[in-house]
N, C-alpha and C positions, 0 to 999 in steps of 0.2 A: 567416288571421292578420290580416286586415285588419280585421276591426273586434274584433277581440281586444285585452284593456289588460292591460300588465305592473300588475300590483297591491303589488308590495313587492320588495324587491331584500335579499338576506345577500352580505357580502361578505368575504374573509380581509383581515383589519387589516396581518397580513404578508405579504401575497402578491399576486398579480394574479388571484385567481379573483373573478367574483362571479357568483351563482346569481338570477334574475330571473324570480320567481314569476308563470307567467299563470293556474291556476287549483290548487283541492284538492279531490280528493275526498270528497264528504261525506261517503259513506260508509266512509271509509278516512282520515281524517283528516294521516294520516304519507304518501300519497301525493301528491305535485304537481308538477304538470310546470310548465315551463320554456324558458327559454334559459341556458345555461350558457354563460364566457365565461372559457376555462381554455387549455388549450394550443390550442384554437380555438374560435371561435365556433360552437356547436350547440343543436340543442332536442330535448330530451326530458323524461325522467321522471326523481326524484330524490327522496329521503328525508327527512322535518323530522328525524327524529330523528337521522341520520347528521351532516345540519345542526348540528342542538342539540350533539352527543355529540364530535365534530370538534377538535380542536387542534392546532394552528397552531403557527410556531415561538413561539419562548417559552413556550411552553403558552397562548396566547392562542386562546379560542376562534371560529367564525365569529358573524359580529355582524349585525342587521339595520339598515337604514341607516333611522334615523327619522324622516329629511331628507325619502327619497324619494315623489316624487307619482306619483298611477298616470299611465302616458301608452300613446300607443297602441302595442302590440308591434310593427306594420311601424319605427316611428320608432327603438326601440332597435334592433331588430335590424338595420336600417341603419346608424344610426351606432358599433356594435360592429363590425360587416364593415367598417367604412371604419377603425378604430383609433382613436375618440375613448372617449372617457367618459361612461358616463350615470349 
């Protein structure tokens, strides 16, 4: 993980989850793994389409944050374990 870059971050608009993309497969396009940042901080594997397809309350679905810069995955996944926001 250390010289791995989170690449783009989706987040629920209504909720405290947000999904923190470190790479996709090319050959599987709807496969990428991750740090997920839900009822705890982990990393694994997750779904664009489940992403895309997902709603939230209000029927709000999950968003991609356009803001986000890619940074180094030790650095989020630090400051997620400590309770900050990235």
């Amino acid at each position: 993980m250390e010289k791995q870059k989170v690449v783009a971050k989706f987040f629920d608009p209504t909720g405290g989850w947000s999904w923190y993309i470190m790479s996709q497969d090319p050959k599987d396009p709807d496969y990428l793994w991750g740090i997920v940042d839900g009822f705890e901080v982990e990393m694994g594997s997750f779904s664009l389409s489940e992403l895309e397809g997902a709603k939230s309350r209000f029927g709000l679905g999950i968003e991609r944050d356009k803001w986000f810069k890619p940074q180094p995955a030790r650095e989020v996944w630090d400051l997620l374990l400590a309770g900050k926001h990235v």
